[in-house]
N, C-alpha and C positions, 0 to 999 in steps of 0.2 A: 489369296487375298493378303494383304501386305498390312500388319500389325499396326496400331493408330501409334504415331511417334507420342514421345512424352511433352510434356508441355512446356518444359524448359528447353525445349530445341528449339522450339521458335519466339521465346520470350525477348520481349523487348520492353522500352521504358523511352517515354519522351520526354528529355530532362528538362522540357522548355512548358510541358504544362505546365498549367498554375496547382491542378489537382495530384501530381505526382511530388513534386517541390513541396506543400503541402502536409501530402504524407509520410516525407523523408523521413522527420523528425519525428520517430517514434513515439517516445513517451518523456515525461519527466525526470530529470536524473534523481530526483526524490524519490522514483516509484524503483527506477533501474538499482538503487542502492538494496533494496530488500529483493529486487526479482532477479537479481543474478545469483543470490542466495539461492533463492529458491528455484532457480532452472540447473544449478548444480546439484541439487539432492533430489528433487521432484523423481517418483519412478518414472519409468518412461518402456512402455512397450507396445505391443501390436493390439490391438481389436480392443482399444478402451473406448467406455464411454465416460467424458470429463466434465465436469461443469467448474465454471470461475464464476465464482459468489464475487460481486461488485467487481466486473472488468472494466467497467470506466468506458476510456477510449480504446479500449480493446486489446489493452496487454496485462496479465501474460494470456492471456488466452489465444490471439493471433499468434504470437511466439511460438507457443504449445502444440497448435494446432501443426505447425510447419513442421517442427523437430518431430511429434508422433506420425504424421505422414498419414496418406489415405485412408486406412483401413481405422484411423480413431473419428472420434466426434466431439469436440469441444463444444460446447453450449457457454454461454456467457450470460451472466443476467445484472442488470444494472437496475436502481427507480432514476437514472440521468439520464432521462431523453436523447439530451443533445448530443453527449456522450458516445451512446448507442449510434447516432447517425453519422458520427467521423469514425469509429470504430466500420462502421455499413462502408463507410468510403475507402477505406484499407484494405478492407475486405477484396472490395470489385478491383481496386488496379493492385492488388497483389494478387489476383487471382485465388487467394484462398479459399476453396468450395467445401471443406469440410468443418467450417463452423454455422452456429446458430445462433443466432444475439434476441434476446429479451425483456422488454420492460418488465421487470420484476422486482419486489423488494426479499431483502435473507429472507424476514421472517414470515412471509407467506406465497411459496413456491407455487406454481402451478403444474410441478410434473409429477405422475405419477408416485407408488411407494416401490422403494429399492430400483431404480434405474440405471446408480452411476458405480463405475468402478471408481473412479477418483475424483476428490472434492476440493479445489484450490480455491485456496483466496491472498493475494498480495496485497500485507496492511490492512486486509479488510475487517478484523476482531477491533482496531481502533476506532471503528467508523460506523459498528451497525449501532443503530438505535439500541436493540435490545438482544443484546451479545449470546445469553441462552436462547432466545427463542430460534435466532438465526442456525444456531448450535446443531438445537433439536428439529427444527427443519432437513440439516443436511444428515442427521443420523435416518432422519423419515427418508429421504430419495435416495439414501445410500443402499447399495446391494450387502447382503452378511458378508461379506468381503473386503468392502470397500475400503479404500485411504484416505483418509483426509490431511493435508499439506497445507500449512498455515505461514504464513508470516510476520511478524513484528516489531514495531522498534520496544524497545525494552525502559524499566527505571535504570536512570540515569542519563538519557537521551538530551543532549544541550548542556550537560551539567555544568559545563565553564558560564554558559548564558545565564542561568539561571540564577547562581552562586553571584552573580554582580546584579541581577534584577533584585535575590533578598538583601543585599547589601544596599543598594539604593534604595529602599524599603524601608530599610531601618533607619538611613540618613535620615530618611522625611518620616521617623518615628511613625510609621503607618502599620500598627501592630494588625491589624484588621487584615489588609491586605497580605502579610506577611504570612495570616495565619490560612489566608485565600490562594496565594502562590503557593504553600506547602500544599495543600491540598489537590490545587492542579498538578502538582511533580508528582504525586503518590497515585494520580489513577493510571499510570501510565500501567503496562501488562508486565510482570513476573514469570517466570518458567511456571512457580511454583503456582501460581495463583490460576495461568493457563491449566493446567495441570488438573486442579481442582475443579473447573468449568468443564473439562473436556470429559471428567469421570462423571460429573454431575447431567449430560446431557449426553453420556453410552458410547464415548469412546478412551481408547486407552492409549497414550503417549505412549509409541515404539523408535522414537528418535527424535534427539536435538538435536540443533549444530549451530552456536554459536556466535558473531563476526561481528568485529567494532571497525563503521566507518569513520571518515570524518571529513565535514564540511568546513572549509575554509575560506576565511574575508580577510581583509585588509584590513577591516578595522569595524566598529560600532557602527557607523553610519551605512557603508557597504551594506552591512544586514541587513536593519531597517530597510533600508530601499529596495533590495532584492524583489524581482515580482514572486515569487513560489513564496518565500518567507510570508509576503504583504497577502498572498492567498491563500496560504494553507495554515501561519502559526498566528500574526499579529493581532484577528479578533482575539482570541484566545490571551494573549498578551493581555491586551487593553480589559477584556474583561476582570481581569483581577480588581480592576479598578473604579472607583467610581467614576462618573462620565467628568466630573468638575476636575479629579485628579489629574485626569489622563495626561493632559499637552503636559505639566508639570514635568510629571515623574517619568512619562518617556524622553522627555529631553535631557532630565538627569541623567536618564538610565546611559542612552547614547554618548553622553559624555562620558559615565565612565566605563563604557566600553569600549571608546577610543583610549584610552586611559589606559584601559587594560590590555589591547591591541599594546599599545607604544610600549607598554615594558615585557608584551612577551614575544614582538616581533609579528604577529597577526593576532587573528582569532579565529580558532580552531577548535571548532563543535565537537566532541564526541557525538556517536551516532551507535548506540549498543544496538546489534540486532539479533533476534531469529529464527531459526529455519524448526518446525516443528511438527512431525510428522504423527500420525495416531492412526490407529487401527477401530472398527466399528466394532461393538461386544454386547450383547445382550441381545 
């Protein structure tokens, strides 16, 4: 009896569906900025069982699942629906059978206790509701073994943006808001403050690593406009502000970030990230 061939021997791709085209486009280069991070340190071996705490549209956890290969199980759990069903659609035309996607939120799992050898999540500490619960969740599904592989952007993240938003702050003498923008800079995540969270909810940081990106415009206006910017950062912007303020002080702000663009030849984000690996104890 003649051994069933591997499935890359006969794979193919119709570059003219609409559903392949599609799903070319993996993920975000917002999400790729901390997941390349993390798919260079992530362990990576035979017979794991994985969960990706918030995979979104299903990376890293598709990614993951290819690089571990047959013999692992990636689980993905998202509360985004919709998320979930374009992640389903990568799934079927990339043939990946060894994942599991579910509607789930961190802080209340529905698997078992101690099931996973490794516990990822990409940017997902800035994102859960309630960062211990989700914590001590994955310490509950983790096996006494277990790793957990985190990623984040860190304080200091935008800081050139930020540094012209207090400054335009203070033009329009808006002590209120000025002391509303410090405030959003500071919740941002610390090694040391991870650190603290991760002992407080039974695990123990066995590795950092590091890495400062950086996102680059042409200038003030470029940003604003950006869609990921206008999706993921500008409520948050606007929020510092009262609804009356808003058109004001973001028009200032863009002006002088074109401003600030012109005298330093673009404008160029820093972007602190990183890679944070912990072991489960207790």
């Amino acid at each position: 009896m003649m051994p069933e061939q591997p499935e890359y021997l006969s794979f193919q791709a119709d570059l003219n569906d609409p559903d392949v085209v599609s799903a070319y486009d993996e993920l975000p280069l917002w999400s790729a900025l901390a997941g390349s991070l993390l798919l260079k340190h992530v362990p990576l071996q035979r017979h794991l069982q994985v969960l990706d705490v918030g995979c979104g549209t299903g990376f890293p956890a598709l990614e993951l699942a290819q690089r571990l290969g047959s013999t692992c199980t990636v689980y993905g759990i998202d509360p985004w629906e919709a998320a979930l069903q374009r992640a389903q659609l990568k799934m079927r035309l990339w043939n990946v059978s060894n994942v599991r996607l579910s509607l789930q939120s961190a802080e209340a799992m529905s698997f078992p206790d101690g099931q996973f050898d490794l516990i990822i999540s990409n940017l997902g500490i800035n994102n859960f509701s309630h960062p211990e619960a989700a914590l001590r969740e994955c310490w509950r599904v983790a096996k006494p073994t277990a790793k957990l592989a985190l990623t984040t952007n860190l304080q200091g993240h935008m800081v050139e943006f930020y540094e012209v938003y207090a400054t335009t702050l203070q033009e329009l003498d808006l002590s209120q808001a000025v002391a509303a923008l410090d405030a959003h800079i500071h919740h941002r995540a610390t090694v040391e403050g991870l650190r603290q969270l991760l002992e407080l909810t039974g695990f123990a940081i066995i590795k950092v690593q590091e890495e400062t990106a950086t996102m680059r415009f042409a200038d003030g206006s470029a940003l604003l406009n950006h869609y990921f910017i206008k999706l993921a950062f500008l409520d948050s912007w606007k929020g510092i502000l009262n609804p009356a303020e808003q058109a004001a002080v973001l028009t200032r702000l863009e002006t002088n970030l074109n401003l600030y663009a012109e005298w330093h030849g673009e404008l160029a984000l820093t972007i602190p990230l990183a890679y944070v690996e912990a072991e489960k104890v207790g």
